[in-house]
Steps between C-alpha positions, in 0.01 A plus 500: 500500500802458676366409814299216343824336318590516846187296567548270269869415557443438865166234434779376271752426756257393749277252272792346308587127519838418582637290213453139521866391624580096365729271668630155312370228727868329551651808608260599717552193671879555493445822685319298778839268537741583780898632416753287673633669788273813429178565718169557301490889442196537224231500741368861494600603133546221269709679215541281203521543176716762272216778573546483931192409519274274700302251334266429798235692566475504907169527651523768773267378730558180449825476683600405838819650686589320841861531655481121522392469080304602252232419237447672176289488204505631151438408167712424175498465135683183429591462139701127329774616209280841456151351487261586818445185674116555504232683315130607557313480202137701484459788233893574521791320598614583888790414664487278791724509854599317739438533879846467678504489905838496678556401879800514626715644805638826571818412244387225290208333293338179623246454308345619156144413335440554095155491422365581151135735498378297229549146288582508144566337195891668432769442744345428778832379685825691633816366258763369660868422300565099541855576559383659842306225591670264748205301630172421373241293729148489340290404825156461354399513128187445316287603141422806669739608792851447585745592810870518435768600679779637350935597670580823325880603493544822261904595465613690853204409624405343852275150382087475581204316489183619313170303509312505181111410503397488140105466416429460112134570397445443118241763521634753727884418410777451731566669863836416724561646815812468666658521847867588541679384860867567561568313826287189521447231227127469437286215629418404166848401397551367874195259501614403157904404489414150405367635175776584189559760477471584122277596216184329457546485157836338553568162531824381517628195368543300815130523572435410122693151538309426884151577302585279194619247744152516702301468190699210410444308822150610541344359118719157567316491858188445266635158378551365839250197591418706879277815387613606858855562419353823264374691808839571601509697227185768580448784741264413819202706263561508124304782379418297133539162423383477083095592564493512899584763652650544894556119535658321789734199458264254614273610177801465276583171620119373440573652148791327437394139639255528251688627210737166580284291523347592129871539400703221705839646233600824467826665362585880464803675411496864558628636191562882593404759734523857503439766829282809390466675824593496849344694831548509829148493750528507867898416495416217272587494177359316199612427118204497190649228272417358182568109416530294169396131636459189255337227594409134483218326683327143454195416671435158657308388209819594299419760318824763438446861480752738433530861490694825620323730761592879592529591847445799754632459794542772793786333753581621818856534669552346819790414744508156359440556149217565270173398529185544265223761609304475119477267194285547182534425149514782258445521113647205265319252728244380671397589817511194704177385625470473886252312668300727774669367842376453810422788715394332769700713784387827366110416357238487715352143551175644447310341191279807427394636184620875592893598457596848695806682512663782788647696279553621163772740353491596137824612343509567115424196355563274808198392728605364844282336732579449845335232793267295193295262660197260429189560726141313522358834599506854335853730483282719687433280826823433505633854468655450168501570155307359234686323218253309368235229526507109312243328463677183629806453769694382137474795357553702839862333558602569113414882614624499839859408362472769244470723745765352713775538122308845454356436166102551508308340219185697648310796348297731739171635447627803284604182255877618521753272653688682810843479288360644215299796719872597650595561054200689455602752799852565344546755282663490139856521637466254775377255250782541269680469807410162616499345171853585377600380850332178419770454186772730731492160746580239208790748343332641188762694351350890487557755251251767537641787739235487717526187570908482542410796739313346660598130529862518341626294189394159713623270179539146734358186463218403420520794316090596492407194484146469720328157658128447425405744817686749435355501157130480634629858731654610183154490320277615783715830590486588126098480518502732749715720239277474241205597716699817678609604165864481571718574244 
């Protein structure tokens, strides 16, 4: 008997876990900063905490000794005011770590990765105090990713930079991974000084007064007698002009010789304005911004029609200004009409009854196609793909230009149109998904959880309010509810 408590008290010992050791995520990054004065000494043993202890978990054989450096590599559970930063959720509730790998040389760190093992839903970031925040560059920024790069100065602490590359997934959750450097500023904040430095949610109120004063100028340039004197006003490519969509400025000045013509006078007076968002792309960054316009406009048979339209408008910062990159009208009004331009530098000449496209890419409720063109000869021949076939060249030019502003009228052989085949291969929370976004875009003000969770409080103007499209999405991704049996 005695030799078999033995037994079991030494499979005890040798098949116990060591206790789970948790580290906040702030302080472990103030154990990473330097001392003034003081070389870096917590190499081998890493004692923090009341307990002594060691909150990394060193992988043995994963390190690498040289007299000339080292490399090492462990893991870490990183928690935000108590809470582990991520979770794995199958029959139980896990915690998740975080891969750490340290370079350095013989006496100090260079280098340190953070990499999460999984994405999730909870705190999916490392907290950092604003106070110790001395610099904030966001270098690239989108709906799903983002790269920041953030100074960090904790009290009696030498300053560094830390990299942040945030991806958000609404079905997987959130994942940052971060890359702290103690010697060099990174490339990223290099390659973008020209960009403020601030919070993309905050705006001050200098670039408030330049916007209003841009707006301003650019409605009154639409009661000038020379439609040319508008361009100034437009990027090279404007993604959306009202109904078109990636239009040049020779397209918008056909538009608007014709709109003058019907309309030889014109007045507007922009009556307010407000910025909802701002994000930075590829060093450039942009403003979402909502407009209040009234209007006045009497065609040259004298008829007088008046009116006040809601705006969208996506702007783009440049060295000389603003400039627009978007325009619609959104709920209140309506949409303005715009004649189908000329696409005579991009369509083929070909009079054909056959239009053929590259390319397609299908993203959620967004159908792009890429390299449409009109062809007297089948997709096929012409190594292509098939977008459809008119029955007269009419018919074929209306289709090859919806295919050019990527909205197909067409319905394939299965009878389902290739927008409404991308709904029917979501599943129930993708759907509600895209159609809260719909209403998240135009500010509907939320008050479910999941959807504050999700989207946040959102409460601008137009405040829900939907144009005639959006309605028509509305409608067709709650079909596809119905049929799935979402609830």
């Amino acid at each position: 008997m005695r030799y078999l408590i033995l037994l079991i008290t030494i499979l005890t010992i040798i098949f116990a876990q060591e206790p789970t050791i948790k580290i906040d995520g702030q302080e472990l990054l103030k154990a990473l900063a330097y001392t003034p004065n003081s070389p870096y000494v917590k190499l081998y043993d890493w004692k923090i905490g009341a307990d002594g202890m060691s909150p990394v978990i060193w992988d043995k054989s994963g390190n690498n000794w040289t007299p000339a450096g080292f490399e090492r590599k462990g893991k870490v559970y990183i928690t935000n005011k108590g809470k582990i930063t991520h979770t794995v959720v199958d029959t139980e509730k896990k915690l998740g770590f975080w891969n750490m790998w340290m370079l350095g040389t013989k006496d100090k760190i260079i280098k340190v990765k953070l990499t999460p093992n999984i994405a999730t839903m909870e705190n999916p970031s490392i907290l950092i105090d604003k106070a110790y925040i001395k610099e904030h560059i966001v270098c690239e920024e989108n709906t799903t990713y983002q790269k920041s790069v953030y100074n960090v100065n904790f009290p009696q602490k030498l300053p560094f930079w830390i990299t942040e590359e945030k991806i958000k997934s609404e079905t997987k959750g959130g994942m940052s991974k971060y890359i702290i450097t103690f010697d060099k500023k990174p490339t990223c904040a290099k390659s973008s000084s020209n960009v403020k430095s601030t919070n993309s949610a905050k705006i001050d109120s200098s670039t408030k007064e330049q916007i209003g004063l841009f707006l301003k100028s650019f409605y009154k340039s639409g009661e000038n007698s020379f439609p040319a004197k508008a361009l100034k006003f437009y990027a090279s490519n404007v993604t959306q002009y009202f109904g078109q969509y990636n239009v040049t400025k020779e397209q918008i000045l056909e538009d608007k010789i014709r709109y003058y013509k019907k309309f030889p006078t014109r007045h507007y007076e922009l009556k307010d304005f407000e910025i909802i968002d701002t994000k930075v792309s590829n060093a450039v960054r942009s403003y979402e911004v909502n407009t209040v316009l009234d209007w006045n406009v009497t065609s040259a048979k004298g008829k007088t029609k008046t009116g006040t339209s809601y705006g969208l408008l996506t702007l783009i910062e440049t060295d000389n200004g603003f400039l627009v990159k978007a325009i619609k009208s959104v709920g209140g009004g309506k949409e303005r009409k715009v004649k189908s331009v000329s696409y005579s530098n991009n369509v083929s000449k070909n009079t054909g009854l056959y239009v053929c496209y590259d390319k397609k890419i299908v993203n959620g409720n967004y159908v792009s196609y890429i390299g449409c063109s009109q062809e007297s000869v089948s997709c096929a021949r012409v190594n292509k793909y098939h977008f459809g076939k008119y029955p007269n060249s009419i018919n074929a030019q209306k289709a090859l230009h919806r295919c050019m502003a990527n909205r197909p009228k067409f319905v394939d052989k299965q009878g389902v149109s290739s927008i409404e085949k991308s709904y029917s291969q979501m599943s129930c929370d993708e759907l509600w998904y895209y159609r809260n976004k719909i209403f998240a875009d135009n500010g509907y003000c939320f008050k479910s959880p999941k959807s504050i969770r999700v989207f946040g409080r959102r409460c601008f103007f137009p405040y829900g309010r939907i144009s005639n499209y959006e309605k028509k999405r509305v409608n067709t991704i709650k079909k596809w509810e119905r049929i799935k049996g979402c609830r």
